[in-house]
Backbone as CSV, one residue per row, in Angstrom:
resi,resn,N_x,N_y,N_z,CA_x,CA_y,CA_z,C_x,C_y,C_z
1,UNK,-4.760,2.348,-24.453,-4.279,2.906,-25.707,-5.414,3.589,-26.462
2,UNK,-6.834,2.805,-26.480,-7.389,3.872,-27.158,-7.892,4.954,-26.410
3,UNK,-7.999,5.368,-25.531,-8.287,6.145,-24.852,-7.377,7.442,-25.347
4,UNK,-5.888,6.922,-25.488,-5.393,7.928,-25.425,-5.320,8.207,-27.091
5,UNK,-6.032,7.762,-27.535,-6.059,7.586,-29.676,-7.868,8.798,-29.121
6,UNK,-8.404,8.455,-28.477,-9.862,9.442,-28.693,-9.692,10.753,-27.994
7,UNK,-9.219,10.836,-26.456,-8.146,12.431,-26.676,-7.232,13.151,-27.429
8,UNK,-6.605,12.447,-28.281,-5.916,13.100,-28.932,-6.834,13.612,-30.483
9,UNK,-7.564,12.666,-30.472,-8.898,13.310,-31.413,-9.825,14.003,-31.152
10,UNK,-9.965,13.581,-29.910,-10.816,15.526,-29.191,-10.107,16.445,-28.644
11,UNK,-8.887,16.972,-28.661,-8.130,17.307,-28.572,-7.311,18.415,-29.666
12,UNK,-7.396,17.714,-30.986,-7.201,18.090,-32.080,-8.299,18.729,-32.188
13,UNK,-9.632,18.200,-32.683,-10.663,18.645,-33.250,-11.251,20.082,-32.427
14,UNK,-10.770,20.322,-31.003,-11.244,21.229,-30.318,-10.047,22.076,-30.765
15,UNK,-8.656,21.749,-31.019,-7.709,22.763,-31.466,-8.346,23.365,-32.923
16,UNK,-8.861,22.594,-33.561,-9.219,23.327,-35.327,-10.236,24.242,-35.098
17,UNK,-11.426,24.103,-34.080,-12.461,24.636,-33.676,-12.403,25.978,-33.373
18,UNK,-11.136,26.097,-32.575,-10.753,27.851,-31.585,-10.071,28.087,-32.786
19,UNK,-9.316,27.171,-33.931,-8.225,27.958,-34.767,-9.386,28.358,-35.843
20,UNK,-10.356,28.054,-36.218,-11.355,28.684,-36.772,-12.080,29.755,-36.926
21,UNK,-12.676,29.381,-35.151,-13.337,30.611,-34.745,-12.607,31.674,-34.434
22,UNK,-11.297,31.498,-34.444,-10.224,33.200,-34.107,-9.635,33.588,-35.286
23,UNK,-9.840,32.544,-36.557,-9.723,32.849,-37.724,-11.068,34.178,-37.973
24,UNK,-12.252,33.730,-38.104,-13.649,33.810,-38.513,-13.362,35.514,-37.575
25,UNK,-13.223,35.095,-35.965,-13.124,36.640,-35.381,-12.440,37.895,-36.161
26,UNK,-11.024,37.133,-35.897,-9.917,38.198,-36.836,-10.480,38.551,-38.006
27,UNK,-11.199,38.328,-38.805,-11.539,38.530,-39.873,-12.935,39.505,-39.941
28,UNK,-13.182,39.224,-39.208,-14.394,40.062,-38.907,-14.417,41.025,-37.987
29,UNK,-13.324,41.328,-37.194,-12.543,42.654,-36.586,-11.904,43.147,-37.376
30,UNK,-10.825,42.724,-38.604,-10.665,43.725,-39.244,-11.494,44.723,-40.007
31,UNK,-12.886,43.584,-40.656,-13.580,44.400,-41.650,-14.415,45.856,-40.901
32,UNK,-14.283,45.409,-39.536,-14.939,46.125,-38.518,-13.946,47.634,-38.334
33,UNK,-12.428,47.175,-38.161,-11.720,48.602,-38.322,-12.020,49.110,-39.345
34,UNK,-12.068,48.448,-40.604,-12.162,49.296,-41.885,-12.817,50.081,-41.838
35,UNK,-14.190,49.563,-41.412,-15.343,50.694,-41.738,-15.245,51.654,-40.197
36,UNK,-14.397,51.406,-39.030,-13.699,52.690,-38.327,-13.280,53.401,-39.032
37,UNK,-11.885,53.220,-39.480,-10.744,53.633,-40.488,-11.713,54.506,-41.443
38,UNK,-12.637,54.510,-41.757,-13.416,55.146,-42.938,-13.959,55.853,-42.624
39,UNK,-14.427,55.866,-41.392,-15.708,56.689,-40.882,-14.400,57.891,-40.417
40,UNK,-13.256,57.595,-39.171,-12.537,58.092,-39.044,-11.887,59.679,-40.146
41,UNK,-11.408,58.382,-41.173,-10.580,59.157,-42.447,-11.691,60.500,-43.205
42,UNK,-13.010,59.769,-43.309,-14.263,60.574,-43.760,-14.512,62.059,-42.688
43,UNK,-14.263,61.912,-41.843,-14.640,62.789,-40.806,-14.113,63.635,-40.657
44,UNK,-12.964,63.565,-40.838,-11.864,64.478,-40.154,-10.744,64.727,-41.414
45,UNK,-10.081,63.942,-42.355,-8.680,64.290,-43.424,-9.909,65.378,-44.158
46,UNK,-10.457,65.004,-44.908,-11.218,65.672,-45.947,-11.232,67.428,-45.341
47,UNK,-12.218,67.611,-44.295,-11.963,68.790,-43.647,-10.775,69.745,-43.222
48,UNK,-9.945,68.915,-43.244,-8.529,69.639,-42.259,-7.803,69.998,-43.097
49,UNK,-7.612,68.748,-44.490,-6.652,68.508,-45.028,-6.852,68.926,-47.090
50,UNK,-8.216,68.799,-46.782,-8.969,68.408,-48.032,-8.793,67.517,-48.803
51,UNK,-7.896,66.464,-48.290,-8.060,65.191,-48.883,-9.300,64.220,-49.386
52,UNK,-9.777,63.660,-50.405,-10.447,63.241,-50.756,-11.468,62.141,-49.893
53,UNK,-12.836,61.757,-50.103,-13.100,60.412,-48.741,-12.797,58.903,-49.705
54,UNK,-12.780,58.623,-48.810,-12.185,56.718,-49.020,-13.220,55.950,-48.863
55,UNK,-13.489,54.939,-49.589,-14.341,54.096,-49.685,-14.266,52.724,-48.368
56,UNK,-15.418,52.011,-48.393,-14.816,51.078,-47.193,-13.946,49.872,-47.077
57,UNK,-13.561,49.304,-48.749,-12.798,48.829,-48.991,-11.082,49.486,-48.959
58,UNK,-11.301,51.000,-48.931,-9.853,51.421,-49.269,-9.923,51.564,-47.782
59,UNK,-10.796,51.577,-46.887,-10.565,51.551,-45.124,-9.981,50.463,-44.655
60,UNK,-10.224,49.544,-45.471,-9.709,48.168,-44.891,-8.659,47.439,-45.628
61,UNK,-8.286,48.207,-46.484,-6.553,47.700,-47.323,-6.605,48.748,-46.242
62,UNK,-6.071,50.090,-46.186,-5.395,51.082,-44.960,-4.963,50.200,-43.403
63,UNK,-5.953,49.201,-42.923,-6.229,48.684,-41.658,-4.759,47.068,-41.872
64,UNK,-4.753,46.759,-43.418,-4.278,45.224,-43.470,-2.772,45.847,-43.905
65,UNK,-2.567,46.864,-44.310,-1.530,47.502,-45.013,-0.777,48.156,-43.456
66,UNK,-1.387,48.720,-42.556,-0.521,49.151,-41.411,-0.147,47.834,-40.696
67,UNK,-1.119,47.093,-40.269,-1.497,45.832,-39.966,0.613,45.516,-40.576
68,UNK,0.207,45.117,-41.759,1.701,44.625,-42.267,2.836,45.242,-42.077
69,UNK,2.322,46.898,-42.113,4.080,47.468,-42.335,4.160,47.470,-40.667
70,UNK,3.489,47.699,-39.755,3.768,47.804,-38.631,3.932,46.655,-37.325
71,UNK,2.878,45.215,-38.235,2.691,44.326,-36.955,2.003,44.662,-36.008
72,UNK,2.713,43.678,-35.136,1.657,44.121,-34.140,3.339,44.051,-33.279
73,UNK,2.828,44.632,-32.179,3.948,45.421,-30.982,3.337,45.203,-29.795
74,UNK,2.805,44.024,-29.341,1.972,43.842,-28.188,3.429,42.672,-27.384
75,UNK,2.640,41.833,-26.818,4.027,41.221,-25.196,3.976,39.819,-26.870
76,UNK,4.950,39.052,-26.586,5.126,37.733,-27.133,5.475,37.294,-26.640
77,UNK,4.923,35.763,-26.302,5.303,34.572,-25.551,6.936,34.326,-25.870
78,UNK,7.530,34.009,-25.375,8.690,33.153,-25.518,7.943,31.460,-26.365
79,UNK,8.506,31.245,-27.083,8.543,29.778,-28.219,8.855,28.353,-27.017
80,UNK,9.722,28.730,-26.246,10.070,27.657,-25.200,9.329,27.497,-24.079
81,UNK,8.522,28.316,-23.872,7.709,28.163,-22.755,6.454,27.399,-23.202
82,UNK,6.025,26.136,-22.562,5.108,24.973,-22.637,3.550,26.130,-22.101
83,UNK,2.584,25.758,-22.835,1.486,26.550,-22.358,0.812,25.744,-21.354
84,UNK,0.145,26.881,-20.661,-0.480,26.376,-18.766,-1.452,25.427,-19.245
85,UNK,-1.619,24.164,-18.348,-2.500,22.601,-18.421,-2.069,21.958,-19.490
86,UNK,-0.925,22.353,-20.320,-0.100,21.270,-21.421,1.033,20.897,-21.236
87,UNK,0.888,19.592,-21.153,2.426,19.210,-20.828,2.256,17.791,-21.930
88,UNK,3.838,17.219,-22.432,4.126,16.506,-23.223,4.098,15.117,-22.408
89,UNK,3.748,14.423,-23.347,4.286,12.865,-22.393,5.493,12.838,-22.438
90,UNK,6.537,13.761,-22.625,7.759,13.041,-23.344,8.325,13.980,-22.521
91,UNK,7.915,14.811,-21.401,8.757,15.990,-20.693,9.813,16.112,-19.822
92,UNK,9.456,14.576,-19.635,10.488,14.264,-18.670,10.919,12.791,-19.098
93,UNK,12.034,12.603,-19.826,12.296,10.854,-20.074,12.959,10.237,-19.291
94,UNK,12.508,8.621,-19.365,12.880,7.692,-18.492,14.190,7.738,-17.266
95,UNK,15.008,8.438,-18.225,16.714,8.663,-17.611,16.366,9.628,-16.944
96,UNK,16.064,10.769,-16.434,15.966,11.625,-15.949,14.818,11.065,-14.546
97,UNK,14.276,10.228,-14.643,13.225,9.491,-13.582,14.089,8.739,-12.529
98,UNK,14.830,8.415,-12.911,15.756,7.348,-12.085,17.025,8.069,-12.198
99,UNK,17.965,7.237,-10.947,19.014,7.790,-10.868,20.008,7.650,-12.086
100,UNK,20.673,8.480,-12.703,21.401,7.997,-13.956,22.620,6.719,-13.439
101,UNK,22.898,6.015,-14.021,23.873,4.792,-13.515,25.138,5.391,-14.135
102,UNK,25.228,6.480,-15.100,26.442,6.791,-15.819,26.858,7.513,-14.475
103,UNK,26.915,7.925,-13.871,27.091,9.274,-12.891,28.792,8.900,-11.911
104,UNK,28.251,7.207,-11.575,29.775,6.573,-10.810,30.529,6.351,-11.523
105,UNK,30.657,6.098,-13.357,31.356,5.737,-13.753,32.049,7.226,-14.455
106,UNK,31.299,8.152,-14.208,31.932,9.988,-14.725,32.625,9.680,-12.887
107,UNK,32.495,9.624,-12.179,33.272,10.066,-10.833,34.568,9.066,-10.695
108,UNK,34.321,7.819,-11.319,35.426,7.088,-11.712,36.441,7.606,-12.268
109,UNK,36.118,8.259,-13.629,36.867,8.629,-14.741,37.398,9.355,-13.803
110,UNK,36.836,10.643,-13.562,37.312,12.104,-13.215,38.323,11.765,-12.227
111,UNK,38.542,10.824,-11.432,39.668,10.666,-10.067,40.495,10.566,-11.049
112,UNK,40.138,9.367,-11.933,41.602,8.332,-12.860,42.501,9.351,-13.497
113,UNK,41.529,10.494,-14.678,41.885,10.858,-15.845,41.251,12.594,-15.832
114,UNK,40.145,12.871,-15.370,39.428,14.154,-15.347,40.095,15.193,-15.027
115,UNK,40.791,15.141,-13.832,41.198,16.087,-12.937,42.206,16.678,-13.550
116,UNK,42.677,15.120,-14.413,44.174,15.704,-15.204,44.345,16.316,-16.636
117,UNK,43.009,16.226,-17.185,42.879,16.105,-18.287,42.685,17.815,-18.312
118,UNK,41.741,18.135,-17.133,41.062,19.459,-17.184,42.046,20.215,-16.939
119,UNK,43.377,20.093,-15.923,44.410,20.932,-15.832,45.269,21.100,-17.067
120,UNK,45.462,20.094,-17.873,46.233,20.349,-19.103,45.184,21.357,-19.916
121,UNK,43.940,21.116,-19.970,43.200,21.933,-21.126,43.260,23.445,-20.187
122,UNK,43.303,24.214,-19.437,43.078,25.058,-18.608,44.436,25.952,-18.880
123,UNK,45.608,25.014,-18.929,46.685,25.440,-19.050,46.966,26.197,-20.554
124,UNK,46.766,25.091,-21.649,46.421,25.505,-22.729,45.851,26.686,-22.930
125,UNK,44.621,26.719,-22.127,43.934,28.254,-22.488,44.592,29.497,-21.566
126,UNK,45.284,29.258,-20.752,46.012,30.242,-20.388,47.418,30.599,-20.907
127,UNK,47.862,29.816,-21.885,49.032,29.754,-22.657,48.553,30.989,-23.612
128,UNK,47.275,30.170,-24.507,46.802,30.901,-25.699,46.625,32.401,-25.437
129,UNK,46.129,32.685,-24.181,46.104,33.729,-23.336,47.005,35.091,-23.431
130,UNK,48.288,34.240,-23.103,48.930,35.045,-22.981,50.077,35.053,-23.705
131,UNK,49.653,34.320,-25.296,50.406,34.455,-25.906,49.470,35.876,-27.130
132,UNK,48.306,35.689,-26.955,47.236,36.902,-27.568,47.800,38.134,-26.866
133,UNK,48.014,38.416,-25.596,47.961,39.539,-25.206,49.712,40.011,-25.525
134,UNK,50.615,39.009,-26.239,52.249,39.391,-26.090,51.843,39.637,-27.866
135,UNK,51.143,39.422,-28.244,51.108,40.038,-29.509,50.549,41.537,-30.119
């Protein structure tokens, strides 16, 4: 048990670490477009356009402002897909390990009551059927 109490604390603590340092990155790639975005905007609108030059702060609202209206448009994971070397303790539970014991008593039912139950509901929906299409 504690073993698994000090992985899950190095574990964590290495998760805050990368969520930091890709904080600290991102943040320091944008300020990095800005002063693109500036050098860019400086170079070339002013000349073509005669638009005024932009400072390196107004380079980098320009960079957080497309940033927003546009996102980003790159691949996205699917939410349900478990990431590669992580898996849950909980991924597979107990019932699913062993044979389920409910399984003879559903093959029970279904001879007794299933077979009959499913033809009446089947019927029903072919009633409803074709009482939609006489309307």
């Amino acid at each position: 048990m504690q073993w698994q109490c000090n992985f899950c604390i190095t574990k964590t603590r290495h998760i805050l670490v990368q969520l930091g340092l890709g904080l600290v990155l991102s943040i320091l790639l944008g300020l990095g477009f800005g002063f693109f975005v500036m050098l860019l905007w400086n170079s070339l609108l002013p000349d073509i356009w005669g638009w005024r030059e932009i400072t390196y702060w107004q380079g980098t609202g320009l960079v957080i402002l497309t940033r927003l209206l546009f996102g980003s448009q790159g691949y996205h994971k699917e939410a349900n897909q478990p990431q590669a070397g992580c898996r849950s303790t909980f991924s597979q539970p107990a019932a699913a390990s062993a044979p389920d014991k409910g399984d003879r008593y559903f093959e029970k039912w279904w001879a007794e009551e299933g077979e009959a139950a499913w033809g009446k509901y089947t019927q029903r929906l072919l009633e409803r059927e074709a009482f939609q299409q006489d309307k």
